[in-house]
N, C-alpha and C positions, 0 to 999 in steps of 0.2 A: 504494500500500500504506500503509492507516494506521501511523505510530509507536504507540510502548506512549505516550507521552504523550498523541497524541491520544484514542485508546480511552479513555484514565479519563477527560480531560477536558474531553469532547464532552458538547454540552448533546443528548440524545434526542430530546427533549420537541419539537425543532422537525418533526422526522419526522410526530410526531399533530398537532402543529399546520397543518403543510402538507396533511395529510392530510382533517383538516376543511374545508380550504379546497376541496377538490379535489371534496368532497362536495357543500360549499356549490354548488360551478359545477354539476354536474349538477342539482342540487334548481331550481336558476336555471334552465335549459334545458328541464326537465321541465317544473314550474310557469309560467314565463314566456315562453319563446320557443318551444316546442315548440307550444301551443296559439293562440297569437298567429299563427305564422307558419300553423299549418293551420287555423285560421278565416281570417285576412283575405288571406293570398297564394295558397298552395295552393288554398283553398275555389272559388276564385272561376273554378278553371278544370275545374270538378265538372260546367258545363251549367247551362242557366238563364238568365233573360232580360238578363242581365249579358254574356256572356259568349259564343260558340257558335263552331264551326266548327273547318276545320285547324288556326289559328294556336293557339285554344285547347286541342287535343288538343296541340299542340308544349308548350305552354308548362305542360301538363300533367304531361307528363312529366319535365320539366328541373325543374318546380317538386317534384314527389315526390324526386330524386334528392336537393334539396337536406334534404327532411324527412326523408328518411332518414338522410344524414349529420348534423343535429341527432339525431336520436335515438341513432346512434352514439357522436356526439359524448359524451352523457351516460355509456353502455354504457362508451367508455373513463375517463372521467373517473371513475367510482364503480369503474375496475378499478385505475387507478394510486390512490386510495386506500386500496382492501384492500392494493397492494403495499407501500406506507408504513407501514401498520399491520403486516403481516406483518412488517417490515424492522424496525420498533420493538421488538417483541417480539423477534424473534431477537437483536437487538443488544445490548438490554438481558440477556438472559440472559447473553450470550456476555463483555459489559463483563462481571458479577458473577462468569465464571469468572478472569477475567484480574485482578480487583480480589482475589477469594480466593487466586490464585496468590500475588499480593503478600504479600500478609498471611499466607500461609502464612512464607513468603520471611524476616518478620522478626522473626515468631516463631523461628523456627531460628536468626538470631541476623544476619541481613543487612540490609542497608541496600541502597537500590534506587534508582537514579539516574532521571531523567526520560528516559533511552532505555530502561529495564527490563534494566538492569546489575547484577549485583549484585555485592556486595561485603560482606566481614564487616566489622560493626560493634565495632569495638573499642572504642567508648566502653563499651561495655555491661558489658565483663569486668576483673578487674581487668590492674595490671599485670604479675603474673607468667601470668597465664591468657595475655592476650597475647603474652605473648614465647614461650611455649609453642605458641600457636598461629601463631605467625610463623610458625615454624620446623617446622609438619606439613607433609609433602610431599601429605596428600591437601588440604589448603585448598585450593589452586586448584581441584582435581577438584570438589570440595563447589560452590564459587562458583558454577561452569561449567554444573554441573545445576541448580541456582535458576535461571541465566539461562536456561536453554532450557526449563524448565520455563514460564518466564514468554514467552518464546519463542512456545512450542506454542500458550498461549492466543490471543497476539496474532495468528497465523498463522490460525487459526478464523475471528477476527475478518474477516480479510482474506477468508479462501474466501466468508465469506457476503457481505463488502463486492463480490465480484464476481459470484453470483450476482443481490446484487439490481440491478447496472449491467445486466446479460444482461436480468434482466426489465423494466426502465425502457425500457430500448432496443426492445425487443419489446413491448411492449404499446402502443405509439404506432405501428404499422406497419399499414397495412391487410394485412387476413390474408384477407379476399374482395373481389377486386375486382369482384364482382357485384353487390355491396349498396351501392349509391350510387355514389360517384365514384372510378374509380380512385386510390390513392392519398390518401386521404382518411381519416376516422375511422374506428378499427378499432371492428367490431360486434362482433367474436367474441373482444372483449377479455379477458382473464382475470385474474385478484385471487389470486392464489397462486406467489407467487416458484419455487417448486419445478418445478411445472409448466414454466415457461417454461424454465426450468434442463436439465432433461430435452428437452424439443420442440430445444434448441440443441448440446445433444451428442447427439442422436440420428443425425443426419446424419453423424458422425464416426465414432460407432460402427459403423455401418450399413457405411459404407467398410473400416473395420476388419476386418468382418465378411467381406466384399469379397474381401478378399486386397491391399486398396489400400492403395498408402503414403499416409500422412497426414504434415503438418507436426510439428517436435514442437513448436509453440504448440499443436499442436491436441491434440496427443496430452495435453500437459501441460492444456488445459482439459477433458477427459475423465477425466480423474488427480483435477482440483478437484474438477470437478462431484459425481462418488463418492465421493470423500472426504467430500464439507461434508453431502453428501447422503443417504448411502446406509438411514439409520434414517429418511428420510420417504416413508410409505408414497403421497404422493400422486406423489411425482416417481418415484417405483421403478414405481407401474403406468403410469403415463405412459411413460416409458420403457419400460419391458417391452411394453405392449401398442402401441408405435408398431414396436417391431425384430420380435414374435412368436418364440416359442420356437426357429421353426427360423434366424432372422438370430444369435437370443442362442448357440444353440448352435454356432453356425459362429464366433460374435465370441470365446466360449470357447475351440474349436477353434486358432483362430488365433491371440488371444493366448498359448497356453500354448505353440506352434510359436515365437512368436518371441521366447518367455520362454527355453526352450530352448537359442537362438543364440545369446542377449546376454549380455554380461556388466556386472560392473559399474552404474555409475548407470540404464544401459537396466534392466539386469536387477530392480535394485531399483523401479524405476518400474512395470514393468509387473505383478510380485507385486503390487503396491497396490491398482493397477487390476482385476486377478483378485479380490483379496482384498473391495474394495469393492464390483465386482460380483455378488459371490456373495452380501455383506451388504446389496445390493440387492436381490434375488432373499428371502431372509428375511424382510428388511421389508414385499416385497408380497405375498406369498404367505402373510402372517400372517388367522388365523381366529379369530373371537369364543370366547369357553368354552373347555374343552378337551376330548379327546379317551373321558377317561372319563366324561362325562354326554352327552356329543355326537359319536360315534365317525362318521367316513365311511361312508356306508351306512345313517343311523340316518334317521327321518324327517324329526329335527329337524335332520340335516345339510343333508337334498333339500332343507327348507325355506327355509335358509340361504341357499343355492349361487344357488335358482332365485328369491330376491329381489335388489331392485337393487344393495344392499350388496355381492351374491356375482356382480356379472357380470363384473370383471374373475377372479376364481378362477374362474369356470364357462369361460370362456371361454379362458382361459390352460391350466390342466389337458386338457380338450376338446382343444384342437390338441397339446398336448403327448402327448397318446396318439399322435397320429397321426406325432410328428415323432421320439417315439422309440423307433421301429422301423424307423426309415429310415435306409439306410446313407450316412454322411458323407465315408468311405472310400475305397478304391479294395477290387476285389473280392479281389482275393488277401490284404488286409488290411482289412477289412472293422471298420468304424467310427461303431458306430449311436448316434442321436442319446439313448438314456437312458445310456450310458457316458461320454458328453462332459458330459450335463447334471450327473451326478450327480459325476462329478469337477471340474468347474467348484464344484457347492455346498461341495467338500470344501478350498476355499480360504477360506470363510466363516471369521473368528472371532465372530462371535456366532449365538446356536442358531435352527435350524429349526420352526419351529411345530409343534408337537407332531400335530397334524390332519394337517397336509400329509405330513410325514414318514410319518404313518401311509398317509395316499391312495397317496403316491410310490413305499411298499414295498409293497403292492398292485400297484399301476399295473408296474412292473418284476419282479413275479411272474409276475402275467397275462400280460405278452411273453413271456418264457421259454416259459408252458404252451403259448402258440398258435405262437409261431416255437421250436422247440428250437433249443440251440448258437448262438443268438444272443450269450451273454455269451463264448464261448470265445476262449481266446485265441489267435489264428495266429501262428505266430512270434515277431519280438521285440514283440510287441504295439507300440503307442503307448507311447513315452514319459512320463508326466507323465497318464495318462489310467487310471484306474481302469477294467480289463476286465470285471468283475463287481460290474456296475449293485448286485445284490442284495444283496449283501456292502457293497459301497460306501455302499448307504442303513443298512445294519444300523451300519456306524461310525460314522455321523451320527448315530443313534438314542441310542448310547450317550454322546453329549458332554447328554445331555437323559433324564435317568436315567428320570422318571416317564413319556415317550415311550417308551422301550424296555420299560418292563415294562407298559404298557398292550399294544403291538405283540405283544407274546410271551406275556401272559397265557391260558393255554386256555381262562377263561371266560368271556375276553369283557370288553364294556365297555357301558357304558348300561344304563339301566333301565326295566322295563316296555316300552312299543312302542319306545322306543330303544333295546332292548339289540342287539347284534352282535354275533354269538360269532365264531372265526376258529381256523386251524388251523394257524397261522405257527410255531409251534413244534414241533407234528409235520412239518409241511414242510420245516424245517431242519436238524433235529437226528434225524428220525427214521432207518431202512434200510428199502428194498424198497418197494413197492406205495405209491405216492402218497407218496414223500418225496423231494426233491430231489434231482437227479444233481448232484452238484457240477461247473462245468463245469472244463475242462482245457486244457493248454496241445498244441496241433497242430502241430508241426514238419515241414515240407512239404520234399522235395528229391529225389535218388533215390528215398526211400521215407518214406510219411508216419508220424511218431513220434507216439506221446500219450505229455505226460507229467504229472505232476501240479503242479499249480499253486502255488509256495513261499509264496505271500501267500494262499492256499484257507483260507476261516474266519476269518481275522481280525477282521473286523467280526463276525461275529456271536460271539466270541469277546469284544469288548467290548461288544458288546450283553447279551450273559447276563452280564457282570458290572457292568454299570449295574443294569441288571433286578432281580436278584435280592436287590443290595446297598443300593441307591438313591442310588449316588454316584458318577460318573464312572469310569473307568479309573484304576488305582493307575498313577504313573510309576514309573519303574525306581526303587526305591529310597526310595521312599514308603510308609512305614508307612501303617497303615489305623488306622483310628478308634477307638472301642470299638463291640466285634460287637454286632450286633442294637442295638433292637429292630427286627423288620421287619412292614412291614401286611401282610397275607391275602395280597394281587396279586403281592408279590415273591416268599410263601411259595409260593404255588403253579407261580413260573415252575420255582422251585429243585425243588422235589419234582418238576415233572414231568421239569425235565431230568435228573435223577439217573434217574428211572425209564423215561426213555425209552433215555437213554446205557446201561442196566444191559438194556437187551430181550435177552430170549435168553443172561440174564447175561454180556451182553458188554461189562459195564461198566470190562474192563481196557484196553479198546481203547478212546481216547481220542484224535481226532488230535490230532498236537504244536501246531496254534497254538493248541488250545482250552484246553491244560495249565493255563499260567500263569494266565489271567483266571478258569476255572474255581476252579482253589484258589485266589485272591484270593477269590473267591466262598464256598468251603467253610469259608475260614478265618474268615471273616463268621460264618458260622452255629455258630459253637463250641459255645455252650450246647447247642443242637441233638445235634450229633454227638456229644458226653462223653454225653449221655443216653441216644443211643443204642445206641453201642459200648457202655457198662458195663450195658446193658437194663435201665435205672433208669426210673420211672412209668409208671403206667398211659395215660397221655395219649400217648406215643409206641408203645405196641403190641409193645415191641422186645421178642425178635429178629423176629417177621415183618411189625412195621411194620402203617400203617392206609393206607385208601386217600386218605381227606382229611388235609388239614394241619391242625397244632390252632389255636385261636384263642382269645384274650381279649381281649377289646374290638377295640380296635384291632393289635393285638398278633399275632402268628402265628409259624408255626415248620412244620419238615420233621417227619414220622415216617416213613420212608421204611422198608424193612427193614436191617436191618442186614449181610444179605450184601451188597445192593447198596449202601450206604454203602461198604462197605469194597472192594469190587472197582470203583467208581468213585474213589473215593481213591487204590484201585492205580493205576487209568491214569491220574490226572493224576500219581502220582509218578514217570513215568517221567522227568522233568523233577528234576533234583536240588533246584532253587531252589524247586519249588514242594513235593517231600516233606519239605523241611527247614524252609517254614514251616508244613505243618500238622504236623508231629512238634514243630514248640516253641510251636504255639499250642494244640495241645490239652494238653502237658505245663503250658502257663502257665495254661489256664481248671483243669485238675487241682488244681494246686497252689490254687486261688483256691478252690476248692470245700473244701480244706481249712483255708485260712485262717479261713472263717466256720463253722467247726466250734466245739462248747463250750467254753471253759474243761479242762474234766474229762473224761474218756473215759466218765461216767457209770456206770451197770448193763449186768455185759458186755462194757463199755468200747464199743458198738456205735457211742455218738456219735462217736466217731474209725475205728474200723473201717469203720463204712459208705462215709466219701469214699477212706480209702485204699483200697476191696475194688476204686473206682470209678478209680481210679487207677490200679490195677493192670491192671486190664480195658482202659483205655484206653491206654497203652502197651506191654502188650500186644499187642492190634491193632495198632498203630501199627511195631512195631517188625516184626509178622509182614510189612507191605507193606510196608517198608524193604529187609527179607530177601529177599522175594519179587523186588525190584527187582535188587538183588543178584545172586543165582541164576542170573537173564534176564543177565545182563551177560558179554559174550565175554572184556571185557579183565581180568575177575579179581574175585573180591570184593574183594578189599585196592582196588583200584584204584575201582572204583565207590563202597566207603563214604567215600575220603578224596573223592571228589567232593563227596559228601552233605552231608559235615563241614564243607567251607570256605564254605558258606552257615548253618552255625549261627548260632544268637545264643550269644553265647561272655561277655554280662556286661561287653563295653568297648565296647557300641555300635554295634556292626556294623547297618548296616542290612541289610535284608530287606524287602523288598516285601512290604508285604501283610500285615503282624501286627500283627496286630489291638494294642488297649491293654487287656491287665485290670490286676486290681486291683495297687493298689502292692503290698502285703504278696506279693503272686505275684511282678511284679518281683522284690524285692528279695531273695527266696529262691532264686529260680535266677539272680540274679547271685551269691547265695552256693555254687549248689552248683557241684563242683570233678570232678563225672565226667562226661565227655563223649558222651551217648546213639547216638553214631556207634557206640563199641565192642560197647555192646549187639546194635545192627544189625548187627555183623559174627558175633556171637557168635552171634549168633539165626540167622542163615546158615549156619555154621559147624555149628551143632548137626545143621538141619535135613537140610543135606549129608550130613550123616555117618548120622543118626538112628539114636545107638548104641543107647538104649532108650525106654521111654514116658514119660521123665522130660526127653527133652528138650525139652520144650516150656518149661521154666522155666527154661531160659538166655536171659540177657541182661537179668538183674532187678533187676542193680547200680548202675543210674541208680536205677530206681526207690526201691530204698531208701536210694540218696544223698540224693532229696528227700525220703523221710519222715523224715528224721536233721537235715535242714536244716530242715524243721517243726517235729519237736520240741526241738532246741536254739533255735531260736526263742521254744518254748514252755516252758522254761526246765530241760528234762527233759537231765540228763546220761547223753548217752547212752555215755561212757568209762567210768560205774560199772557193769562189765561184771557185776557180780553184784547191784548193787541194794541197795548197802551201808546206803542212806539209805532204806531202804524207801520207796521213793516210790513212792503207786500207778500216778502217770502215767508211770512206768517201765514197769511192766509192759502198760497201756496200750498204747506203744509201742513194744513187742517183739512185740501183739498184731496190730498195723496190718501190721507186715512180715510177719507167719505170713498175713496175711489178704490182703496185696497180694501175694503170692508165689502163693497158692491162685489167687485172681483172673488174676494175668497167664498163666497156665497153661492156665486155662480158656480164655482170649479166644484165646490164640493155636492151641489147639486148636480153636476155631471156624474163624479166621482159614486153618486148613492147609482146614479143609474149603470154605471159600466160595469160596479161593482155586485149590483145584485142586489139593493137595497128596496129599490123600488121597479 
């Protein structure tokens, strides 16, 4: 194992230098002795008046044996130079990471010993910074991570310093003993460290695969090998096409069985190995262009595939149909090879080829349509094994945002003779006649149970909200970005999944894992939705909405109708977390439509009236599916709205998944305002309950003019001078926005009773 000494300072340059020499011998063998020996030794036992008979057919063939190993001879010689060059470049990158570590190292303010120690440099500070920093308890901690930081580099260093010993070692080995002299110069030498890297953990794999114990040197050079290697696409097909899908899928099978048992340092050992071999499997399984100009199925894909570029992918996918539909299992637990394969990929940290993933969620559709109840689960299923292949590629889809919404777009992808349309998203999200049966969980004993599946939807539940957003899944507790803008591809996934979820207006029925990513989704689309709930422009159609999405340039949005807007909003708010951030992301886009209002309430005053009318309208709504939610709840309103409430944004920070950033001036008004939108929802219940006359639709309006109150003391309008002492016209202005946002939230929520079923 090199020291950090040595790695900085190691002369490279003797690697190219050796390297030329290595070249020079073959040019030498080529040139000089190769033609020398087949003119004047070999020639001579060709026939002809020199020469004739047994002894010379004997001496014919001992004399070829020997021209062949010259010609080998050369064949390894020009390979152990491409491995020197190979080794040169790797090393030299790999020194510059480890020389950057440093130099990060002393920048921060460390001093680096010639073992790659580090330690803080005091000379640098003064000395009371010093005696300060004597005496931090995290100094050591800080130190500790420079040193392994510098560590990690050198450790690099070393995986590839033993790959290229494996390939040194290997490319001097006769690899056919048919071609000249047992034991003699390898012909079928090869010039690609990688390669060889791969050909020498294959055989360990392959055992692995097996069910066979292996050493753990051996285990531990399977460990390097993927490690150092797993981003080079020539050792990953190497590898892949020496074990074939169905070895890989049993080596997965059985590393995650003995991931399972271990604990400890085993346990951490073999996650790595998982992990590196799934980011093997990415690396080789990687396709030129991507999926929107060149979609699977397009011509310019067949072109691809059936060129020599694409004969490890032609070849690999090819049997991979075939290996996963095959059960790996035992039959009362039935365990088919695209469940193993696709949970083995779900250990990858780095992304899927956008092509493949698309082929892959094809490829594991088509099973399902010709074998039904293939993904279903039997009892306690597989541990550690994703049961539904389908779902399983749709969560891989979503860590690769512009892969998901190509995958789920209804119109398709390519253009002209490459276009491919696809129906992935009626398939998944649709009911009845040609949409997917979700499969379920089968509990077998006295008597066989179905029950539903607690992990059903999850992937494609992050898939629609890659798709439609174009950013990864929100974590728990991760705000979201500023909403919009989004391209036409995302606009269209989102409009159609609203309008398919709304089929038969049964857009309150939402399953529960689609909830939360769904309105991560909705809350994206804010500008969208405020336009639509308050049936502002022509361009969205509202209330009955259009059937395309609108577009500008690159630019795009939902017009969906606004029942279905709101009765799909209802079902993801049966989820508290997720009605509580579109109740304060559509109040915070409200408020922000107000902010960029005039100066002056103008003629009419309609410049301020018009955002409050829309403010109205959209809380409103908003607070009619809060009520709505309510109402459905057995354990009480009181009890439902304090659920609702303890996911607010309250103004100290609270995180919330998923809200969106608008404007500061919005911020910083409803961190001013001091009425809590929970009470409205309750009030809004409470009226609905009772529904003493036709005036109760204007309960719970008290938020609402908390923020118009908070706008206009913002806006410099007193609004304590309860008569207007100071005649100020933007007084009356803002006594006009409340008459105007009271009308409006009246109105909306008398829509809201009808879309929603009320009346």
């Amino acid at each position: 194992m090199p020291s950090y000494h040595e790695v900085v300072t190691t002369d490279l340059s003797a690697l190219t230098t050796a390297a030329e020499k290595w070249d020079g011998m073959a040019k030498a063998l080529h040139d000089n002795v190769e033609p020398r020996y087949r003119d004047d030794v070999h020639g001579i036992t060709l026939g002809g008046p020199i020469w004739n008979g047994l002894s010379a057919d004997v001496a014919n063939e001992r004399f070829g044996i020997t021209l062949k190993e010259i010609q080998a001879a050369q064949t390894e010689a020009k390979a152990v130079a491409s491995l020197l060059r190979d080794a040169h470049s790797t090393f030299t990158d790999l020194k510059k990471k480890v020389e950057q570590a440093r130099d990060d190292a002393v920048m921060a303010g460390m001093s680096v010993s010639d073992q790659g120690t580090c330690r803080f440099d005091f000379s640098k500070v003064s000395d009371q910074e010093a005696f300060a920093l004597r005496h931090d308890p995290d100094l050591p901690e800080t130190e500790r991570s420079w040193t392994a930081r510098i560590d990690a580099a050198v450790k690099a260093v070393t995986d590839a310093d033993d790959g290229v010993r494996t390939a040194l070692n290997a490319v001097v080995k006769d690899s056919d003993p048919l071609h000249g002299m047992p034991g003699g110069f390898n012909a079928g030498a090869k010039g690609d460290v990688e390669v060889y890297e791969a050909d020498a953990v294959e055989d360990i794999a392959q055992r692995v695969a097996d069910g066979e114990k292996v050493s753990a040197e051996e285990m531990a050079e399977l460990q390097r090998a993927l490690r150092d290697n797993h981003d080079d696409q020539a050792f990953g097909q190497e590898l892949l096409r020496d074990l074939g899908p169905n070895a890989t899928i049993r080596l997965g099978n059985e590393l995650n069985e003995r991931f399972q048992d271990a604990d400890g340092t085993e346990r951490l050992q073999l996650a790595e190995v998982e992990r590196n071999l799934a980011n093997t499997m990415a690396t080789a399984t990687a396709v030129p262009g991507g999926v929107k100009d060149m979609p699977p199925g397009s011509p310019a894909f067949h072109a691809w595939v059936s060129s020599k570029d694409g004969t490890f992918y032609r070849a690999w996918t090819e049997s991979l149909k075939k290996e996963g539909t095959k059960n790996f299992g035992p039959n009362t637990s039935p365990l088919y090879g695209y469940q193993s394969y696709v949970s083995l990929m779900q250990h990858a940290d780095q992304d899927f080829d956008d092509q493949f993933l698309y082929d892959l969620g094809e490829q594991t559709i088509r099973a399902e349509k010709e074998h039904p109840g293939i993904y279903e689960k039997w009892g306690a299923g597989h541990q550690g094994i994703e049961t539904d292949a389908v779902d399983g590629v749709l969560g891989l889809l979503s860590r690769n945002p512009d892969a998901a919404t190509a995958f789920l777009d209804p119109q398709g992808n390519g253009s002209g003779a490459d276009h491919v349309g696809n129906d992935h998203l009626a398939y998944l999200l649709g009911d009845g006649d040609g949409a997917r049966e979700w499969p379920r969980n089968t509990i077998t004993g006295y008597a066989v149970t179905t029950l539903d599946d607690p992990t059903s939807r999850m992937g494609l539940g992050a898939a629609l909200e890659a798709a439609t957003t174009g950013h990864e899944p929100l974590r728990e507790n991760e705000r979201g970005g500023p909403s919009g803008p989004h391209t036409p591809a995302q606009a269209r996934v989102m409009q159609s999944t609203i309008t398919l979820l709304d089929d038969g207006s049964g857009g309150e029925d939402v399953h529960a894992n689609l909830r939360r990513p769904l309105g991560h989704a909705l809350a994206d689309y804010a500008a969208d939705n405020h336009a639509i709930l308050a049936e502002n422009g022509t361009k969205y159609g509202s209330p009955h909405g259009k059937d395309e999405i609108w577009t500008d340039g690159d630019e795009a949005g939902v017009t969906v109708g606004k029942d279905s807007l709101l009765r799909v909003m209802r079902g993801v708010s049966s989820d508290d977390q997720t009605y509580a951030l579109l109740q304060d992301t559509q109040r915070q886009y409200a408020l922000d439509r107000l902010a960029h209002a005039p100066e002056s309430g103008g003629p009419g005053n309609d410049a301020w009236k018009n955002p409050a009318r829309d403010l109205g309208a959209v809380t409103g709504a908003m607070n009619s599916i809060g009520s709505d939610v309510i109402l459905d709840e057995r354990d009480g309103r009181v009890s439902a709205a304090n659920d609702m409430a303890k996911y607010a944004y309250h103004g100290v920070g609270a995180p919330i998944t998923g809200l969106p950033v608008i404007g500061d001036t919005a911020q910083r008004l409803v961190d001013a305002a001091t009425y809590e939108w929970s009470k409205d929802v309750a009030d809004a219940a409470e009226s609905q309950a009772q529904e003493k006359n036709s005036d109760h639709y204007a309960s719970g309006t008290t938020g609402t003019y908390d923020l118009i109150d908070r706008w206009a003391e913002d806006r410099g309008v007193d609004i304590h001078d309860e008569n207007n002492a100071k005649e100020d016209p933007d007084w009356d202005a803002w006594q006009a926005m409340r008459d105007e946002a009271k009308q409006s939230y009246g109105a909306s929520r008398g829509d809201a009773a009808v879309y929603l079923g009320w009346e």
